[in-house]
C-alpha positions in Angstrom: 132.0 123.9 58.0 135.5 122.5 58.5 137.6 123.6 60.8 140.5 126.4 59.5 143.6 124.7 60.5 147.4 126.6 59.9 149.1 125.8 57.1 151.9 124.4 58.6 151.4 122.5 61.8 153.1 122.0 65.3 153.7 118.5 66.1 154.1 117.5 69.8 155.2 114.0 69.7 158.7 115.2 70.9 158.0 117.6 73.6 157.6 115.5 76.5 159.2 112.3 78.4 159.8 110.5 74.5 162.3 113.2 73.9 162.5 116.9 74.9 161.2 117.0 78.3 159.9 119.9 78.2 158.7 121.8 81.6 155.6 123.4 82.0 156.7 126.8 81.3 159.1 125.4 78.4 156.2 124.3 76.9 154.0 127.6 77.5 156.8 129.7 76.0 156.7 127.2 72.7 153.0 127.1 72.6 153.4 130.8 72.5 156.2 131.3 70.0 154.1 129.1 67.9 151.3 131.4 67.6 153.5 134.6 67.2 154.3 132.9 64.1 151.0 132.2 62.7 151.5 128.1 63.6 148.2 128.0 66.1 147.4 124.2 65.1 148.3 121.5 67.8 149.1 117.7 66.8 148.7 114.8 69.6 148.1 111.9 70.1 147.0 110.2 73.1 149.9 107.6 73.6 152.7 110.6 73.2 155.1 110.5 76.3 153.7 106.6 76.6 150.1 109.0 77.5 151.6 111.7 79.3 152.0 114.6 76.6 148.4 115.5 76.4 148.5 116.5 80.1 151.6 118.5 80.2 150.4 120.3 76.8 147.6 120.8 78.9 149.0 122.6 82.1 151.2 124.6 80.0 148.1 125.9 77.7 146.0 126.6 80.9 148.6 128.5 82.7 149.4 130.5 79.4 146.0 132.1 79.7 145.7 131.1 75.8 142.1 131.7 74.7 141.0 128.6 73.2 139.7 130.0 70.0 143.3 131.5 69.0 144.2 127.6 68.7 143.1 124.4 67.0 143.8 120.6 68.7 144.4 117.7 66.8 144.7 114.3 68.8 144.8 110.9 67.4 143.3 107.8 69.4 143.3 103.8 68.8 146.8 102.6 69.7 147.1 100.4 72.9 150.8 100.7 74.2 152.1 98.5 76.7 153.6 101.6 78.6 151.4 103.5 80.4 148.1 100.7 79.8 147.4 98.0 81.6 148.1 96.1 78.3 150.3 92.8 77.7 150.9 93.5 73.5 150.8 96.1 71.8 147.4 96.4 69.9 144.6 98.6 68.3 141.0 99.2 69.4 138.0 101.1 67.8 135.2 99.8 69.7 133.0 102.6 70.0 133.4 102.5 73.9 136.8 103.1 73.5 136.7 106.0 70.7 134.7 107.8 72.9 136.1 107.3 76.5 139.6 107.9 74.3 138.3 111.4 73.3 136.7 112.0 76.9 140.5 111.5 78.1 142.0 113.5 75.7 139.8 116.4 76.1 140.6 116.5 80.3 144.4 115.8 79.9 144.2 118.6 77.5 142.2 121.0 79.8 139.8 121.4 76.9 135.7 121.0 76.1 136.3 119.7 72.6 138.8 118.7 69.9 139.1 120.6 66.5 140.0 117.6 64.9 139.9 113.6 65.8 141.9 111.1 64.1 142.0 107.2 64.0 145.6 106.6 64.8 146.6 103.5 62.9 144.2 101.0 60.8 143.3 98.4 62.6 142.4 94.6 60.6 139.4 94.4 62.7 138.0 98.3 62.6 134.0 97.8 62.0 133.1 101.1 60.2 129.7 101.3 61.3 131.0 101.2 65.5 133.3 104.0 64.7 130.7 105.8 62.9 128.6 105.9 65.8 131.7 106.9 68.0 132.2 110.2 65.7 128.6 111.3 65.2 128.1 110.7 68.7 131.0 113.2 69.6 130.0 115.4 67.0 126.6 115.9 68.0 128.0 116.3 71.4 130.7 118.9 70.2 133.7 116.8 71.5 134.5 116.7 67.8 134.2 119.2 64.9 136.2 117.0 62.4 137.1 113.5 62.0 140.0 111.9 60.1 142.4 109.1 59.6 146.1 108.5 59.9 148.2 106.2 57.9 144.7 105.2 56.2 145.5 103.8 52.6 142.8 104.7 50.3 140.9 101.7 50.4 140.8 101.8 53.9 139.8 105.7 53.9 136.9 104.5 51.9 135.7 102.1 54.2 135.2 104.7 57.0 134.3 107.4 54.5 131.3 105.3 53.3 129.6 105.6 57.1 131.1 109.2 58.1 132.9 112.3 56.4 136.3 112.2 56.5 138.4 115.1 56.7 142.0 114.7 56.9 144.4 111.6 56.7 147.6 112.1 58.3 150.3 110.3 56.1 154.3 110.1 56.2 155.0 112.2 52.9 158.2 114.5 52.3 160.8 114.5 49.7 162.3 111.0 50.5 159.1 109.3 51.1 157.3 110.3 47.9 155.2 107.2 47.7 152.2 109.0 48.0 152.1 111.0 45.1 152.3 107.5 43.1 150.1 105.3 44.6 146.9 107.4 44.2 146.8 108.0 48.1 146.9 111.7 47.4 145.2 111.5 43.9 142.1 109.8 46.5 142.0 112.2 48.7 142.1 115.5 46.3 138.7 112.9 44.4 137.2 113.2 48.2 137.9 116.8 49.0 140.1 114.8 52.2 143.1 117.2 53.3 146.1 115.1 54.0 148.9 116.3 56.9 152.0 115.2 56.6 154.1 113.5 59.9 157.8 113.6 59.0 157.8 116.4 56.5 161.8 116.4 56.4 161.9 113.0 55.3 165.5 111.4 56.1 167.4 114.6 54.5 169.2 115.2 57.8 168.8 111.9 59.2 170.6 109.2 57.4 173.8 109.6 55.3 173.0 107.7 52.3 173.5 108.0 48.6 169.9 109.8 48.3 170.3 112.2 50.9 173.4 113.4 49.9 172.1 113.7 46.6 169.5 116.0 47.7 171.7 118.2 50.0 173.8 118.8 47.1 171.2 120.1 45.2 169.9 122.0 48.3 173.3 123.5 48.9 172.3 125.0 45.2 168.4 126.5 46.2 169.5 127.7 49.6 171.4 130.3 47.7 169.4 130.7 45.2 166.1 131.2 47.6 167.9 132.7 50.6 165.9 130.5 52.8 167.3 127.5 55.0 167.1 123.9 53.2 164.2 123.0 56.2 162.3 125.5 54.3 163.1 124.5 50.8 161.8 120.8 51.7 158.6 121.8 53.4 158.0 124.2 50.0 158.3 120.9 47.6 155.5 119.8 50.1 153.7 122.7 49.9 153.3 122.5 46.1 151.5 119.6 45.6 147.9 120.3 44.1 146.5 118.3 47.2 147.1 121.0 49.8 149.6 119.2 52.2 149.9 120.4 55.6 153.1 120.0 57.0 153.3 118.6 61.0 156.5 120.5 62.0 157.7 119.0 65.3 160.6 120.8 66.1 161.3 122.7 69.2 164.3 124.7 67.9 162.9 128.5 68.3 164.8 129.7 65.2 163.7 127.1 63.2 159.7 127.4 63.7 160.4 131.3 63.2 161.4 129.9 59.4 158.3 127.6 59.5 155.8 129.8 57.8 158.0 131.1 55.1 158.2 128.1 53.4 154.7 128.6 52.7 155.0 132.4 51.0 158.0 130.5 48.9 157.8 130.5 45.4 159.5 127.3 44.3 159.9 127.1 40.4 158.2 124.0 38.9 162.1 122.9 37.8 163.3 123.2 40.9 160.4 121.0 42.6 161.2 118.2 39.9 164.9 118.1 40.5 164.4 117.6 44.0 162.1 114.8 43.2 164.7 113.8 40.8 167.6 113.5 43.0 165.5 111.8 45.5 165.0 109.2 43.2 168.1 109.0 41.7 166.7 109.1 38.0 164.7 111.0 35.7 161.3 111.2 35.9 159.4 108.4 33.9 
């Protein structure tokens, strides 16, 4: 049975030496503002904080006292980074060797016996689909694993791992700027294959670059904030939210106020007109 994940998840990626720097105890209060507010689904990956982040989520879950079961762990594994490696270029690796001492790693940085859900970072040109497949029933029959997924997988490349070993979840960039998804047939695939895609990035570039389509879409968000009564951040993740394919958002903001907000983006009722003119303004035209 596959493993109940929140609908809108935390992303970590920021909390540690990349970006927030968060302390121990700063990141025990998050974990636990997270949870009050019905977020209880973790997203790592080992090479966060250049493989540091998994261990200082981990002392802060441990000294929380958190029971385990209130929470689900994502990590992702298969990127070799020059920081923190003993490596000279960047590269990938899926041996199954290194899938499973990967997950081994993960699993005592974060102070846990197993991982809800396992995911192949980025493809790799020379990924064998039968060695991985070993790696994840080998964990799964274990219990270091429950589920098993990609990220960044395009469906062709889904379907080369998913012909060896059930695929869960592929964790794609999707949002209202980067729409490609919905066009391409990635998200058409994975609804065909009962795959759940996250989405990394759910904001898109709304509040990040000052460009002709941004400023489109704030203009029109200036408009559905007041006519929602909810924060733009919410409006975007909604537009998300709507797609038939059952898109879970990773959320990896730090701001308290703004993961308080998180969840009602999912009780939002966003009119079908209002989800195509944001897709409209994205795009700059009328739908085809």
């Amino acid at each position: 049975m596959r493993t109940q994940l929140s609908p809108v998840i935390a992303g970590t990626m920021n909390w540690g030496i990349w970006d927030k720097k968060l302390s121990t105890a700063e990141m025990d209060h998050l974990i636990h503002i997270c949870i009050e507010n019905k977020i209880t689904t973790f997203d790592h990956a080992d090479i966060y904080g250049d493989y540091t982040t998994e261990s200082d989520f981990g002392k802060a879950f441990k000294s929380g006292s958190i029971d385990r079961s209130q929470i689900q762990l994502i990590s992702k594994c298969g990127i070799q980074h020059v920081k923190g490696r003993n490596n000279t270029i960047k590269h990938y690796d899926y041996s199954k060797d290194y899938i499973i001492w990967s997950v081994e790693n993960s699993l005592k940085n974060l102070q846990t016996d197993y991982l809800d859900v396992l995911l192949l970072h980025r493809p790799s040109p020379l990924m064998v689909a039968d060695e991985i497949a070993e790696a994840v029933e080998k964990l799964k029959g274990e219990g270091k694993i429950r589920d098993f997924g990609v990220s960044n997988f395009t469906a062709w490349q889904t379907e080369l791992i998913r012909q060896k070993t059930e695929i869960s979840y592929n964790q794609i960039q999707f949002s209202a700027t980067h729409f490609e998804a919905m066009l391409d047939g990635s998200l058409d695939y994975m609804q065909m294959h009962s795959i759940r895609p996250m989405s990394w990035n759910p904001l898109g570039t709304v509040f990040r670059e000052d460009i002709e389509q941004t400023r489109r879409l704030k203009k029109l968000l200036v408009q559905l904030v007041d006519k929602y009564h909810v924060g733009a951040d919410t409006i975007l993740l909604s537009w998300i939210l709507k797609h038939p394919a059952r898109v879970i958002p990773v959320a990896g903001t730090v701001n308290i106020a703004r993961i308080q907000a998180l969840m009602k983006a999912v009780e939002l009722p966003l009119e079908q007109e209002d989800w195509f003119a944001i897709w409209t303004e994205s795009m700059g035209n009328k739908v085809p």
